[in-house]
N, C-alpha and C positions, 0 to 999 in steps of 0.2 A: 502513713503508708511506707511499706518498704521494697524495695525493688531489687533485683538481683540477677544479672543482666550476663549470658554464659554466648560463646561463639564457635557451635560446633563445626560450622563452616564460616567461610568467608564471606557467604551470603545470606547466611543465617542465623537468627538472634531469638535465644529462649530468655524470657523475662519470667523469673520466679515472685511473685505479686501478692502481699500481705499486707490486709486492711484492718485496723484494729477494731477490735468488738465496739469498743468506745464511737467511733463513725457511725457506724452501722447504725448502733440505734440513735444516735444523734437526726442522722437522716431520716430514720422511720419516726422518729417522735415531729418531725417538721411537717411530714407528710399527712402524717394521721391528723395533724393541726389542720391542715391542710384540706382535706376530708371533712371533720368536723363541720369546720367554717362551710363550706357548699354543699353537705348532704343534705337530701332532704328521704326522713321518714316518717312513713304512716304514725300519727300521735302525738310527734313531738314536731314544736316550732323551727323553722329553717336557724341552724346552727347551733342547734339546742341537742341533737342527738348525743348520747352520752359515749367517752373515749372509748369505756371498757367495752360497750356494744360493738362499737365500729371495730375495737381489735379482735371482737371475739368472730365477727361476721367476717371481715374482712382482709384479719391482720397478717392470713397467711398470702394471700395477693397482694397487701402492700410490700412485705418483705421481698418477694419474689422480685417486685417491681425495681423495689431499693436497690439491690443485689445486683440485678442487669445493671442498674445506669451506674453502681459504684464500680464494678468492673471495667464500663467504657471507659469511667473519670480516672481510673488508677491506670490502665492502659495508655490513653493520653498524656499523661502525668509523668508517667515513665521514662516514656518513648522524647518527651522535653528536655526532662532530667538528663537521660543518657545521649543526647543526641542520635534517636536511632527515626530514619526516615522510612517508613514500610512502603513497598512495593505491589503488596498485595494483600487481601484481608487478611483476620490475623485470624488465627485457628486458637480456640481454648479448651485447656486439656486440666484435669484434674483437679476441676473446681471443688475445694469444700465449704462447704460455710452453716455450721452448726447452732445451734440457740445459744446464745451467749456466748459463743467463742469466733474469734478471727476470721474475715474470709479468705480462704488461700487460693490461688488458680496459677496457672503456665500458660504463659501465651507465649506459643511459635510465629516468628513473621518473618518475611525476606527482605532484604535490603539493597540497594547497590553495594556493593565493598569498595573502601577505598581504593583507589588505582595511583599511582605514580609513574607516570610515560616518562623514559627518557629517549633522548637524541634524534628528536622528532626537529632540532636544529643542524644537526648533522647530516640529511638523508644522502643532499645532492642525485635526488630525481627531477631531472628536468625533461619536459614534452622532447620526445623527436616529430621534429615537423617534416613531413615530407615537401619536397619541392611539387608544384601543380604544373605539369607537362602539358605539349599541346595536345598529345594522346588523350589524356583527361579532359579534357574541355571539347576535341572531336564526340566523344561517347557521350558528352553531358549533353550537345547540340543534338545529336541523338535520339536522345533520350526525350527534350524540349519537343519535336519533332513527334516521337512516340505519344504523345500525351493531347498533340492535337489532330492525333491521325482519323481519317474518317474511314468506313465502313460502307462497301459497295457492294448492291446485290452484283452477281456475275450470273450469267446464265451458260454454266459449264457444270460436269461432274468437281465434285470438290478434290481438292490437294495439298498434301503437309503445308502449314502454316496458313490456309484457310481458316475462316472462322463461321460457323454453323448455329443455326436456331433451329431446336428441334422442340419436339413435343415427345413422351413419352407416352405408347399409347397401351402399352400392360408390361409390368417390371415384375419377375419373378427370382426371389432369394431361397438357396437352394429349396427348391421344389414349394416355395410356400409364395402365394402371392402379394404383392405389398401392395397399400395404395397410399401410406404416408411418403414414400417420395416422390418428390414434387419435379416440373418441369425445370430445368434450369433456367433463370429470370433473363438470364446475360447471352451472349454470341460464345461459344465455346472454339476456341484454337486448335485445331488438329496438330498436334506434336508439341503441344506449349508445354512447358515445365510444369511437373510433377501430375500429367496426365495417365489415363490408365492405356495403355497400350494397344489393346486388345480392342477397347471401344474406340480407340481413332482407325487401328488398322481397317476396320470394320465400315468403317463410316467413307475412308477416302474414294473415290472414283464413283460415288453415288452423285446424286443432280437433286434438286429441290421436287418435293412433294414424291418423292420414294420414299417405300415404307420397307426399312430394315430391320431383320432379326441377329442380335447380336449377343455372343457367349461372352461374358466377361470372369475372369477369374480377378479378384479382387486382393491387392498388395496386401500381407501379413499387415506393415506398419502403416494400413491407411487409417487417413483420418477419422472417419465414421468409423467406430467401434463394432458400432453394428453390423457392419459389414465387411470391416477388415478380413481378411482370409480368407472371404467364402466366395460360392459363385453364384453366378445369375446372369439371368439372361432378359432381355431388355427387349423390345419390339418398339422403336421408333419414328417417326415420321420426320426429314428433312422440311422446314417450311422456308430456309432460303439458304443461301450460299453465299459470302460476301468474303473480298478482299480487304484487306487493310492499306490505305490508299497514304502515305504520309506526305506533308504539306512542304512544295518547296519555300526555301529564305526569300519568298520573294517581300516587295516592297510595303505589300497590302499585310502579309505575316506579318513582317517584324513590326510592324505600325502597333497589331495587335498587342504586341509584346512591352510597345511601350520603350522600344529604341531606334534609333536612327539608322543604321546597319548593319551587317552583319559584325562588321569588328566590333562597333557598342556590343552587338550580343554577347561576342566572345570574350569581351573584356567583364561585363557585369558575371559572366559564369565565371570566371575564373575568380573575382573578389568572393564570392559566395564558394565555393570551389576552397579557396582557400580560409574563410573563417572554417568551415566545417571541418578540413583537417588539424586546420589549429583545437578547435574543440575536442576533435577524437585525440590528438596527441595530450593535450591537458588532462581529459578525462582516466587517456590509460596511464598519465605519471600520475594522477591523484591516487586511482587504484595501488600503483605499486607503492607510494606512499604510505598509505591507509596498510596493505599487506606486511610489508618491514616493521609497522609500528605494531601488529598484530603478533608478529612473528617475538621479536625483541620484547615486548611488555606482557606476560602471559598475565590474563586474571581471570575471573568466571565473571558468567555472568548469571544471575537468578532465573531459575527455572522458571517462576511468576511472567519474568520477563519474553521469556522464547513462549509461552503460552499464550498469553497477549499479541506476541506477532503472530502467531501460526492462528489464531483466531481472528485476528483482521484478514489473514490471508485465505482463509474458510471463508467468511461473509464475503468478500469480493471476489472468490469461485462463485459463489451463488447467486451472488446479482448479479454476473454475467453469464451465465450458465443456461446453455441453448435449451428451447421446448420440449425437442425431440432428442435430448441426450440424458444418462441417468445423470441423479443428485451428485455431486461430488462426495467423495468420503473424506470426512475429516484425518481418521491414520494416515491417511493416504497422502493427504497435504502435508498434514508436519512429517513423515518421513523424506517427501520430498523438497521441502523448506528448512526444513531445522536447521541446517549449517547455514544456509542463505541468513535465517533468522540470527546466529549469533552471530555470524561476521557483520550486520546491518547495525544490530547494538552495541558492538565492540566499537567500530567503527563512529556511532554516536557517541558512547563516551569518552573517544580519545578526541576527536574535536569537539567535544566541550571542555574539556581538560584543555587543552592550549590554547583555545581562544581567552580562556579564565588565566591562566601560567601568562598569555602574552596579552592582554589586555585587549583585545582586540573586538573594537567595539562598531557599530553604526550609528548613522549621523541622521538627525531629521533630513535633511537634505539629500542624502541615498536615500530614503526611503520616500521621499515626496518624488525625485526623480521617476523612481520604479514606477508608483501608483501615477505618474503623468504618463508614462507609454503605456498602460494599460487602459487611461482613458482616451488617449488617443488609439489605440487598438480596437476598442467596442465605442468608439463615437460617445461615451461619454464626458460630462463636466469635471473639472479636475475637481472640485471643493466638494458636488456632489457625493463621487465615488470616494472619496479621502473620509467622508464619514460615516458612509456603509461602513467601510472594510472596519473604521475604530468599531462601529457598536455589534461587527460579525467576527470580530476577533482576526481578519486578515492581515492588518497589520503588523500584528505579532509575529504573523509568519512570514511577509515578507522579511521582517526585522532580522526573525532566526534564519529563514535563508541566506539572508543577504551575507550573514554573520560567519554562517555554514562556508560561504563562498571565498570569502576573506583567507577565511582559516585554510582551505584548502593551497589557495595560492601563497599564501603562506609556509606551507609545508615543500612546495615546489619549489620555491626563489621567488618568485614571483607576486608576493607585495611585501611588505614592511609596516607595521604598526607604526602609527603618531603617537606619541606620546599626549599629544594636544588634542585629540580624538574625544 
C-alpha cells in the first residue's frame, strides 16, 4: 500500500491511498476459499461447489465486498503510519478500482492541529476577592428570612407587593380565544419583577372572589413567543388575597436553622458569603486566563468539532424544550452558539496542552476523597459507589475534572505541580 498524506488546512488531511492489484486479489482468492468451504448448492456436496461457479455467480459481490474492507484496512493503515488522529468520519472521494489494476481512492478527514501555547506561565491573573461587608450578610439575613416567609389570607382589597390566587375564567389573544393557557399554579406578586404592568394595575384595589376584566398589552420581548407583542384580554376571578408575612430571628427560628443565634447566623452567612465570592473571583481570573491564552495562541479548530458541539447543544434544546412552545431550530442554535462552541474547545485544548507541558496529574487519593463526599451527599457506601462510577465510566471524569481543576489553578498562581505526583 501506498499513502500520500497532503495538508490543505491545518485541520485537514487528504490521504491519496493505492493498493496494489496483487492484494486485491490475494484477498478475494481467500475469500472465495472462504465461500467454497461453507456454500452450500443444490447438487453438489457441502464444500464441493466448484471455484469457477462461485466466481461466476458470485464473484462480482465478493469483489465489491473485498474493495469496502480493503479501503477501511488501507485507511487505518494510513492514518498509523502518518500519525493522523480523525475527528470525524472520513469521506471517500475518487475511488477507482478496475479488473486487474490498482485500487486508488482519497480520503478527506479532520484532525486536531497541533497547537503550541505559550506564556500560559507568565499570565499573573490572580482572583480579586472582594471583602464580605456587614451590608452583605444584612441582605443575605434578608434573604434567609424571604425564603421562610409565609403567606396570609387578608381580607382587604389587594395592593402593590400583595400576592393573588386567581383563576382565569375566558382569556382572549387578539380577538381569537385561547383555552391552552392555564391558571397560574403559584400566588402571583402584584409589582414583582419582570410583571406585566397593565395586569397588576388592573388587579390592585380589587378583594377576593371579584371577577375582573383586564386589557393587557403584552411586552415585545416577553417570554411566551406566543404572545410576545400582542393583546388580550383576560377575565379573572380573584380566589384570595394574602400577605407575605416574614419570620422574625427569634429563638424557635434559628433553632430551625440549626444555630445558636443570631451572631452564629451571621457568622455561618458570612463563611458561605465569602467561599462564594472566592469562587466567582477564581472563576472570572480562570476566564481571563483561558481569554489571553486565546488571544496570544491563535489556532483553528475543526469544523467536525463545532458540529459536535452545536449538536449536543441541539439535543439538550429538545430535551428541555416546553410542550407548548415550537421545536427548536437547529440554524438557529449554532448561529447562536457557534462562538460559545469555539471558545469551549479552544479552551479544552489549551488545558490539556498544559496540564500534559506541566505534568499535572491526580492521585487515587483525590479522587477516592471526591467519590467519599458524594457518598456521603446521597447516603451511600463509599466501596459501593466507588464501583458504580469504575464500571459507569464516572471515575474517569471525576479524574478529568479534578485534572481540569488543577490546571486552572494552576494558570492563576494558585497550585504548583509535584513532581512526585
Amino acid at each position: 500500500m501506498k499513502a500520500t498524506v497532503s495538508e490543505p488546512e491545518s485541520w485537514k488531511r487528504i490521504i491519496e491511498i493505492e493498493v496494489p492489484d496483487q492484494e486485491i486479489q490475494s484477498a478475494f482468492d481467500e475469500k472465495l476459499n472462504t465461500y467454497k468451504r461453507d456454500m452450500k448448492l443444490p447438487g453438489f456436496r457441502p464444500g464441493k461447489v466448484p471455484a469457477n461457479l462461485i466466481r461466476q455467480r458470485y464473484g462480482s459481490a465478493i469483489r465489491a465486498e473485498i474493495i469496502d474492507s480493503l479501503v477501511q484496512k488501507a485507511f487505518q493503515q494510513a492514518c498509523e503510519e502518518n500519525s493522523i488522529n480523525p475527528v470525524a468520519p472520513a469521506k471517500i472521494n475518487n475511488m477507482e478500482a478496475p479488473e486487474g489494476q490498482a485500487l486508488k481512492f482519497t480520503v478527506e478527514t479532520e484532525v486536531d492541529p497541533k497547537i503550541e501555547i505559550t506564556g500560559y506561565n507568565k499570565l499573573k491573573v490572580k482572583p480579586q476577592i472582594n471583602k464580605i461587608k456587614e451590608k452583605d450578610i444584612d441582605i443575605a439575613v434578608e434573604n434567609f428570612r424571604e425564603r421562610f416567609a409565609e403567606y396570609k389570607d387578608v381580607d382587604r382589597p389587594a395592593k402593590k407587593g400583595d400576592f393573588i390566587k386567581l383563576d382565569y375564567l375566558k382569556v382572549v389573544i387578539e380577538g381569537v380565544e385561547r383555552s391552552d393557557i392555564k391558571n397560574p399554579n403559584y400566588p402571583v406578586e402584584l409589582g414583582g419583577e419582570n410583571r406585566i404592568k397593565d395586569f397588576d394595575k388592573g388587579l390592585i384595589g380589587h378583594s377576593k372572589d371579584e371577577t375582573i376584566d383586564l386589557d393587557v398589552k403584552f411586552p415585545k420581548d416577553y417570554p411566551d413567543a406566543d404572545v410576545a407583542g400582542k393583546e388580550g384580554n383576560f377575565q379573572v376571578k380573584i380566589t384570595a388575597v394574602q400577605e407575605k408575612v416574614l419570620p422574625e430571628l427569634s429563638e424557635e427560628f434559628l433553632k430551625k436553622l440549626d444555630v445558636t443565634d443570631e451572631n452564629d447566623l451571621r457568622e455561618k452567612i458570612k463563611q458561605n458569603l465569602e467561599q462564594d465570592e472566592t469562587s466567582r473571583a477564581k472563576n472570572e481570573a480562570y476566564n481571563e486566563a483561558i481569554e489571553k491564552l486565546i488571544e496570544e495562541n491563535p489556532f483553528d479548530v475543526p469544523p467536525a468539532r463545532i458540529q459536535q458541539f452545536i449538536d449536543y447543544m441541539y439535543q439538550e434544546a429538545l430535551k428541555y424544550q416546553r410542550k407548548d412552545t415550537p421545536a427548536p431550530d437547529r440554524a438557529e442554535i449554532e448561529e447562536k452558539y457557534r462562538e460559545t462552541a469555539v471558545k469551549a474547545l479552544k479552551r479544552q485544548r489549551i488545558l490539556d496542552y498544559v496540564a500534559d507541558k506541566e505534568n499535572i496529574k491526580v492521585t487515587q487519593e483525590e479522587v477516592d476523597k471526591e467519590i467519599m463526599q458524594l457518598a456521603q451527599m446521597y447516603n451511600q457506601p463509599f466501596e459501593t459507589l466507588k464501583q458504580t462510577f469504575r464500571q459507569n465510566g464516572t471515575t474517569l471524569k471525576i479524574r478529568s475534572d479534578l485534572r481540569e481543576q488543577k490546571t486552572l489553578d494552576y494558570l492563576i498562581g494558585e497550585y504548583t505541580p509535584q513532581t512526585a505526583e
